[in-house]
N, C-alpha and C positions, 0 to 999 in steps of 0.2 A: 490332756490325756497322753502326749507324746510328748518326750523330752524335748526341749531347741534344739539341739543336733541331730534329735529326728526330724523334725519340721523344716528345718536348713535342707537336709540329705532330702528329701522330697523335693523343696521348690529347687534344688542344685539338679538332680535327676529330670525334674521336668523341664528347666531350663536346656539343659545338655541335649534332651530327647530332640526338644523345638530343633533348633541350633543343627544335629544332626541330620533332620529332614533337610533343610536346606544345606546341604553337604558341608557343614562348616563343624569343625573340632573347636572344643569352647577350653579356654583359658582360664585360671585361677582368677586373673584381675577382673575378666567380663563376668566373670560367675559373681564375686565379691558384690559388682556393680549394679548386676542386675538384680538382685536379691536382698541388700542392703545388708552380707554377713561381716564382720572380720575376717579381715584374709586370713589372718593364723588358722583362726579354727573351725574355717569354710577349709583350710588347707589339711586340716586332721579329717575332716569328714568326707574328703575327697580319698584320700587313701585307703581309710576304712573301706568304703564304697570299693575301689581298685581291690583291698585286701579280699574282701568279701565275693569278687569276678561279679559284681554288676557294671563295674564301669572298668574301660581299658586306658593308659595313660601313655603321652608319647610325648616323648623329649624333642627341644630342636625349636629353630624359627617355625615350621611347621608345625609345632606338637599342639597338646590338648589331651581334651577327654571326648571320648566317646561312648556307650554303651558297646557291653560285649556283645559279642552274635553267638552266644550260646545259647539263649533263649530269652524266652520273653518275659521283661523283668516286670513283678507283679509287687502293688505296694507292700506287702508281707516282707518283701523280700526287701527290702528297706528296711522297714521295722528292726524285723530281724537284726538284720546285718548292724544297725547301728544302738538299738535297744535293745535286743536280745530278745528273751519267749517271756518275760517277765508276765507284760500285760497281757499274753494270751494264755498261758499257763497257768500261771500262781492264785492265788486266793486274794480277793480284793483287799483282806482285810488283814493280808500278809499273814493269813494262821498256816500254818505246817501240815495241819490234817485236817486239812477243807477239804472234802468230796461227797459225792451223792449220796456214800454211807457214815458221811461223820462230816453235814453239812456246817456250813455257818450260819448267821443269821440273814444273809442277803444272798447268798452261793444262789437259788432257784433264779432270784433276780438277774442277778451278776451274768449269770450262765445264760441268757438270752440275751442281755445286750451284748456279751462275749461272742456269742456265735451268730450275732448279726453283724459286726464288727468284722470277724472272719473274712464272712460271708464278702464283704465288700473286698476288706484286703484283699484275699483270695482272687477274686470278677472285676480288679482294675488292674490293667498296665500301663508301663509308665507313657505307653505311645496311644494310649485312648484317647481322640480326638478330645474328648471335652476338656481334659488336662493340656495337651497342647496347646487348645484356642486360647486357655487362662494364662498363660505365659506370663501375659504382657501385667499382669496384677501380681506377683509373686513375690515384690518388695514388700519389706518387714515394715 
């Protein structure tokens, strides 16, 4: 349902999150390692993430990723940032003028797993306990 670089930017997000709780800034290699990504393009989805102000990023023997403190980052907001509104927006069936008055032949269907889907994006952040506990399973 979600591209790989969505599904990386998640377990990368919730690894970060964990990591954070216990006061620690998480690193490009520890992220690679715990997740089993590509560094390269564990290293493009980190930026994106940084580009998009969910995650902040700091240089130095100290440095790392952290989440920002602007608010609370909700999986949407992942999606988003790294898939764009494709899959919550567009017509399953890629038609141009899918809508309730010029439906397609699945738009009724579509339209409620769409807004259950939402519904979820929406009601998880990435510091939801039950994501956190999963940490430790987040290799590919």
């Amino acid at each position: 349902m979600f591209s790989r670089a969505c599904e990386y930017a998640i377990k990368i997000m919730i690894y970060i999150a964990a990591n954070e709780q216990e006061g620690q800034r998480t690193g490009l290699k520890e992220v690679t390692e715990a997740i089993g990504s590509p560094e390269a393009f564990t290293a493009k989805i980190l930026q994106q993430l940084v580009k998009n102000d969910l995650l902040q990023s700091f240089r130095g023997p100290h440095g790392g990723f952290i989440l920002t403190d602007k608010k609370e980052v909700k999986l949407k907001d992942i999606v988003v940032a790294i898939d764009g509104t494709r899959l919550i927006e567009d017509c399953v069936l890629g038609l141009e003028e899918c809508s309730g008055d010029n439906p397609c032949p699945i738009h009724d269907k579509y339209t409620r797993v769409k807004n259950e889907l939402m519904g979820t994006l929406l009601s998880t952040g990435i510091n939801d306990k039950a994501l956190l506990k999963g940490r430790n399973i987040l290799r590919s």
